[in-house]
MIKETOR-46720 format. One line per field, with one value per residue (C-alpha): x, y, z; residue number from 1; residue in three letters. Coordinates in steps of 0.02 Angstrom, whole numbers. Layout:
px = X	...
py = Y	...
pz = Z	...
num = NUM	...
residu = ALA	...
# end
This chain:
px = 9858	9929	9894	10077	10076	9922	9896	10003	9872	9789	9902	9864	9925	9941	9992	10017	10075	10183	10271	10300	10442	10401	10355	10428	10245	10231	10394	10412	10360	10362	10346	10343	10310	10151	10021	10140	10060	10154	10316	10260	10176	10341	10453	10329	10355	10531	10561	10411	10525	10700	10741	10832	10782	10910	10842	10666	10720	10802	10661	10533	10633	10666	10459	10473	10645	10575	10390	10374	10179	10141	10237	10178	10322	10408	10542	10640	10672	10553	10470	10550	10721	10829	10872	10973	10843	10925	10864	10960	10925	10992	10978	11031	11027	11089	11099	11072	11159	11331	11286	11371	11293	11290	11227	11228	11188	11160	11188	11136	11101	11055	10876	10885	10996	10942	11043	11206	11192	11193	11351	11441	11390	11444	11574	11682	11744	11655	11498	11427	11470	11415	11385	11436	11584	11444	11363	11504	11536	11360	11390	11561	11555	11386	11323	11175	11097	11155	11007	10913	10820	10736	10542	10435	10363	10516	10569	10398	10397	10570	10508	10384	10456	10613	10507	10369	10511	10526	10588	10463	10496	10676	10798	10943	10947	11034	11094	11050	10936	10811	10780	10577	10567	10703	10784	10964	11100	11132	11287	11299	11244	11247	11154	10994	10855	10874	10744	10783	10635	10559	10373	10362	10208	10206	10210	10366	10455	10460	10554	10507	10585	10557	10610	10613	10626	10653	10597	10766	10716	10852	10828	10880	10817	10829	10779	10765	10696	10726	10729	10663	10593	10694	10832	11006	11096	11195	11094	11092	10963	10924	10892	11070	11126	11126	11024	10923	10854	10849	10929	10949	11007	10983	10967	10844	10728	10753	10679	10648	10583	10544	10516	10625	10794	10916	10827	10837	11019	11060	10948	10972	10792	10776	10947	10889	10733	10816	10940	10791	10699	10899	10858	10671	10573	10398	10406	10284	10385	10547	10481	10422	10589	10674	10545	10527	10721	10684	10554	10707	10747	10599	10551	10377	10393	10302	10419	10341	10404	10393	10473	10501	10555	10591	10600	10466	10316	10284	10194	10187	10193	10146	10142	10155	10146	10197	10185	10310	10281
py = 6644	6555	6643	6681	6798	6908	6857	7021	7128	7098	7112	6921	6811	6625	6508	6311	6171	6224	6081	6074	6118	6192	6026	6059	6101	6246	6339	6456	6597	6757	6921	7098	7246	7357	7352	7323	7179	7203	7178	7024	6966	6991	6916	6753	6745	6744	6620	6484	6522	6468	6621	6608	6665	6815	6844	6864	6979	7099	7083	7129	7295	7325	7331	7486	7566	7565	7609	7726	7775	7575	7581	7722	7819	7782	7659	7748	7923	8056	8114	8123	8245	8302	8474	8505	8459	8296	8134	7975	7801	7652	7483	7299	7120	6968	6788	6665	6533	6625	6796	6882	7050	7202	7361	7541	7705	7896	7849	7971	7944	7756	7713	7517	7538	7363	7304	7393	7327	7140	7200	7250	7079	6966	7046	7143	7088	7242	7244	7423	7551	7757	7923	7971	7847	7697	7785	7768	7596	7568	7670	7595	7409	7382	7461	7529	7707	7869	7965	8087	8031	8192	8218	8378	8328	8302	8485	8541	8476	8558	8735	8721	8650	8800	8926	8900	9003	8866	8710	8589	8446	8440	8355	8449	8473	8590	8702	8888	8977	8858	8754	8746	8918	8925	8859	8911	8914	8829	8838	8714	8775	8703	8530	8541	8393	8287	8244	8092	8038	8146	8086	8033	8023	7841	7962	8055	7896	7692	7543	7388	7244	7067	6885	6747	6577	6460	6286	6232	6345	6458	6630	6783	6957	7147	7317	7469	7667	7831	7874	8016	8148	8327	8206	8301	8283	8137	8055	7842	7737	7573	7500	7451	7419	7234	7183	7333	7338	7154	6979	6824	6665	6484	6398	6494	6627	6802	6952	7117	7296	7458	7637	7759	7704	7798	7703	7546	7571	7562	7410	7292	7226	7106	7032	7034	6946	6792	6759	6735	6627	6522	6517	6440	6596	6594	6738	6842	6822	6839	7027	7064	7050	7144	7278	7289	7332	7526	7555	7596	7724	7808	7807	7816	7737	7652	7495	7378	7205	7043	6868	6709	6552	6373	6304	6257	6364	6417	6609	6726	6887	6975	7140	7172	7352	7394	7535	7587	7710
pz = 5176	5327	5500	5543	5415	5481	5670	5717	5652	5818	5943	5962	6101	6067	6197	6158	6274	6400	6411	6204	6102	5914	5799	5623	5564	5659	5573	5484	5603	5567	5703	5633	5752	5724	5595	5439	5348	5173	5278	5343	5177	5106	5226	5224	5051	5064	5214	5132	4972	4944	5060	5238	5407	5360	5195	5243	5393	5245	5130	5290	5299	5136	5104	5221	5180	5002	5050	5221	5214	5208	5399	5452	5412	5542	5452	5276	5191	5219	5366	5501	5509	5655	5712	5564	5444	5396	5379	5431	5440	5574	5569	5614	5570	5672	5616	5775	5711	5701	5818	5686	5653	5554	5576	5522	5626	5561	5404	5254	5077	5067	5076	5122	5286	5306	5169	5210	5377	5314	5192	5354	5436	5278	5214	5359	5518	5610	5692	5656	5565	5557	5467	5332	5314	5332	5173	5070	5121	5062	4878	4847	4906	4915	4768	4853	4756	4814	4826	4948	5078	5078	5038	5018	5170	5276	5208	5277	5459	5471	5400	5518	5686	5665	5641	5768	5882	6034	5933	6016	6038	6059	6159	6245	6443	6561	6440	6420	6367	6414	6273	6323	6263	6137	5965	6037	6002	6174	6295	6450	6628	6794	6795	6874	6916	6769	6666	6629	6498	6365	6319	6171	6059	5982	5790	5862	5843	5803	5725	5615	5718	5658	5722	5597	5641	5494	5455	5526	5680	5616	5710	5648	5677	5628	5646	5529	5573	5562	5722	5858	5750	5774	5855	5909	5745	5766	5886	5851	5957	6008	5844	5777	5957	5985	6139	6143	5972	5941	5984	5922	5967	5876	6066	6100	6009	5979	6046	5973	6065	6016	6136	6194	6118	6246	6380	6300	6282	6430	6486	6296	6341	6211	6241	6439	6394	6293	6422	6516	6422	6428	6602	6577	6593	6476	6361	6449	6620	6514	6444	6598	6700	6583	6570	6751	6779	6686	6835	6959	6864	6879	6710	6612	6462	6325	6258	6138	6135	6077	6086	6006	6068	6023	6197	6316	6386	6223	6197	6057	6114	5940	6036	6221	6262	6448	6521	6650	6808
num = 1	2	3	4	5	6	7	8	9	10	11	12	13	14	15	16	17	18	19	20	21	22	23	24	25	26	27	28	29	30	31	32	33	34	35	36	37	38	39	40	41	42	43	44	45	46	47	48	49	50	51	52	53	54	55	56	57	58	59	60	61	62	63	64	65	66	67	68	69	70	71	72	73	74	75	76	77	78	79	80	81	82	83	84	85	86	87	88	89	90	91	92	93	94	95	96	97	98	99	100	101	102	103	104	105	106	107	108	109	110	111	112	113	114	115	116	117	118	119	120	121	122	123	124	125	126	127	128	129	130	131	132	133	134	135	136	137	138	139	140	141	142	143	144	145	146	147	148	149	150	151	152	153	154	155	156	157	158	159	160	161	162	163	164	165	166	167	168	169	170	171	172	173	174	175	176	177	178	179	180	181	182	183	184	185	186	187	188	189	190	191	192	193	194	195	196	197	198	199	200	201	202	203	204	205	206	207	208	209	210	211	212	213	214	215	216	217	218	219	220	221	222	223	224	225	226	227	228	229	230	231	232	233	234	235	236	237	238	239	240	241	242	243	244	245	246	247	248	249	250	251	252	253	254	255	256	257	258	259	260	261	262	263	264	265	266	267	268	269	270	271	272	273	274	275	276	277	278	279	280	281	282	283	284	285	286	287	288	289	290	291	292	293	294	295	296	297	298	299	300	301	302	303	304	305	306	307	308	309	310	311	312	313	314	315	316	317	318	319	320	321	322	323	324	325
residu = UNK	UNK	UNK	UNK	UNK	UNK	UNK	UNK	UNK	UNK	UNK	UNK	UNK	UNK	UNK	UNK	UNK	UNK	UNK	UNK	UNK	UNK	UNK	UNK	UNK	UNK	UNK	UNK	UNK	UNK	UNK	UNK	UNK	UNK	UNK	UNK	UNK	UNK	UNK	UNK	UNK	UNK	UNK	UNK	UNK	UNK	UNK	UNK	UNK	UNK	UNK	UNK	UNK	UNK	UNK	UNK	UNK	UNK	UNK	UNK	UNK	UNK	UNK	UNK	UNK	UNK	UNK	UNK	UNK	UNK	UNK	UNK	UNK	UNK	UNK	UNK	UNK	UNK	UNK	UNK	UNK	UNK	UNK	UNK	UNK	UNK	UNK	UNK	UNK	UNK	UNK	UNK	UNK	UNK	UNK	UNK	UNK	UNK	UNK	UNK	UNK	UNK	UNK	UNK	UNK	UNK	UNK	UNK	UNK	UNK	UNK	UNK	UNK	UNK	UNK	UNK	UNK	UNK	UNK	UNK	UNK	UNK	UNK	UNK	UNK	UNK	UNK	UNK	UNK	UNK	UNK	UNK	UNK	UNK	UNK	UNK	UNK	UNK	UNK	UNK	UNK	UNK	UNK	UNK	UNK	UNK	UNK	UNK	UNK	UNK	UNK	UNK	UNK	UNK	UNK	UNK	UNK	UNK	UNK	UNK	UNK	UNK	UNK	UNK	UNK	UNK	UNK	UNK	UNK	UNK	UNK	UNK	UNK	UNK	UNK	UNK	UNK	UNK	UNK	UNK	UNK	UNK	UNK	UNK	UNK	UNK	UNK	UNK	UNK	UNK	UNK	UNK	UNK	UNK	UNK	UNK	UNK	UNK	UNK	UNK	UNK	UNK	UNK	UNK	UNK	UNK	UNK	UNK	UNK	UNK	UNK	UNK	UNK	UNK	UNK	UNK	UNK	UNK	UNK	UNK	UNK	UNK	UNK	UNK	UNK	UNK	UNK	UNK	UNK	UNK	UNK	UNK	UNK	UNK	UNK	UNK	UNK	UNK	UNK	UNK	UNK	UNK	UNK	UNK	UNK	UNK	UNK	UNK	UNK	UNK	UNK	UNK	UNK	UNK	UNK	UNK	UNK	UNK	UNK	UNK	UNK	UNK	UNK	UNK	UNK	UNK	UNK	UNK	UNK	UNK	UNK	UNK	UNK	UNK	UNK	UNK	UNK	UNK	UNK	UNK	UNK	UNK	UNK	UNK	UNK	UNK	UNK	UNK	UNK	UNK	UNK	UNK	UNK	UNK	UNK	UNK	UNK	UNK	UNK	UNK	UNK	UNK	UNK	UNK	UNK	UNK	UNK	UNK	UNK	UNK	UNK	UNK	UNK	UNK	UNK	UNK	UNK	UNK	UNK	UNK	UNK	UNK	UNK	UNK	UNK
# end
């Protein structure tokens, strides 16, 4: 098996000559976040194929759409449900030759979000699309099964986080009664000191993002979860958000992070970090200036990241986990 396909298995950092640009033997790459080697295998597979950058990005999160406990459940049906008990699914995919993208958010009822994402890239002139409406887009156009995304287990973690009587964790603020203590219903009250972060147990939440880089150093990338578990129903994150979830972009790499999605919203990280490798940052410096600009807001959070490039200063950052105080 070549190494690309298993160096992310150890958080590996591989740095070649800083003054090099990728020689055609060193492509294909491919980056998947966390420990998801099937993902990988697969989108290897696909990309050493006849597949392209975009198909191998698809395949990657189709592997855990179709198969949650191999990525640690944090990707697909099952599991994880919000505060109604539902389970929904977002996603993304961006080609960096074109920037066109696709994504899906909240959507219900279609296990590879993945693939209805890359419908609404190459075959609509919209960017993202969400809910319930994104669902039928998927059954009617796309073809894609109708079927629940529910599981015994995702019936049992909602049985048992409504009726341990405080709804922990959850995620509304200055509302009353307080909703530390309480399941609600809630009403608003005066805004008091806002907490701005929630901490999040790495479980609670988490993403499969991948970066592909072809043998034509084609770049694409993508993103597929099911979000915060006992989320606000209706809640969408970071992941089909372009520049927060992932980026791509043929002149120069892609990027692709994954944390506290309504942080990451508001600072795109991984589109932040390529347009700093554009402007001849390394990888790790690139990461690093985006993931310092969260500090002024006083946050503590946990954002996994990593980069590709086909420019100078060349790093692989398979996983760089900084922590923010």
């Amino acid at each position: 098996m070549n190494f690309r396909c298993v160096f992310h298995l150890f958080f590996a950092f591989l740095s070649c000559n800083p003054n090099a640009v990728l020689a055609s033997d060193e492509l294909p790459v491919v980056l998947v976040t966390w420990k998801y080697p099937e993902a990988t295998i697969g989108a290897w597979d696909s990309i050493t194929g006849s597949g392209s950058a975009v198909d191998a990005v698809e395949k990657a999160c189709n592997i855990c759409e179709d198969n949650p406990s191999i990525c640690r459940d944090s990707v697909g049906f099952g599991n994880k449900v919000d505060d109604r008990g539902d389970v929904t699914l977002d996603a993304m995919i961006m080609d960096g030759i074109t920037h066109d993208v696709g994504a899906v958010g909240g959507i219900g009822r279609v296990k590879r979000a993945i693939s209805a994402a890359r419908f609404v890239m190459e075959h609509t002139r919209h960017s993202l699309l969400i809910g319930e409406q994104a669902a039928i887009f998927a059954h009617n156009f796309g073809k894609l099964p109708n079927e629940s995304l529910q599981t015994e287990r995702s019936r049992n973690n909602y049985e048992t986080w409504s009726n341990n009587r405080t709804c922990q964790p959850n995620f509304w603020e200055n509302v009353t009664p307080d909703p530390s203590s309480s399941c609600g219903p809630y009403s608003p009250a005066e805004p008091s000191s806002r907490e701005i972060l929630h901490e999040l147990d790495i479980d609670d939440h988490d993403t499969i993002g991948i970066v592909v880089i072809d043998e034509d150093s084609n770049v694409a990338c993508g993103t597929s979860t099911n979000g915060l578990s006992y989320k606000i129903a209706g809640r969408v994150g970071d992941s089909p958000i372009v520049g927060a979830g992932c980026y791509a972009d043929n002149d120069v790499g892609g990027a692709a992070a994954t944390g506290n999605g309504d942080i990451m919203i508001r600072l795109l990280p991984s589109y932040q970090a390529v347009e700093n490798m554009r402007r001849g940052m390394s990888p790790s410096e690139a990461s690093a200036e985006a993931l310092s600009r969260s500090r002024t807001n006083t946050m503590n959070s946990v954002v996994p990241s990593f980069l590709q490039t086909k420019k100078a200063n060349m790093e692989l950052h398979v996983m760089v986990i900084v922590q923010l105080i």
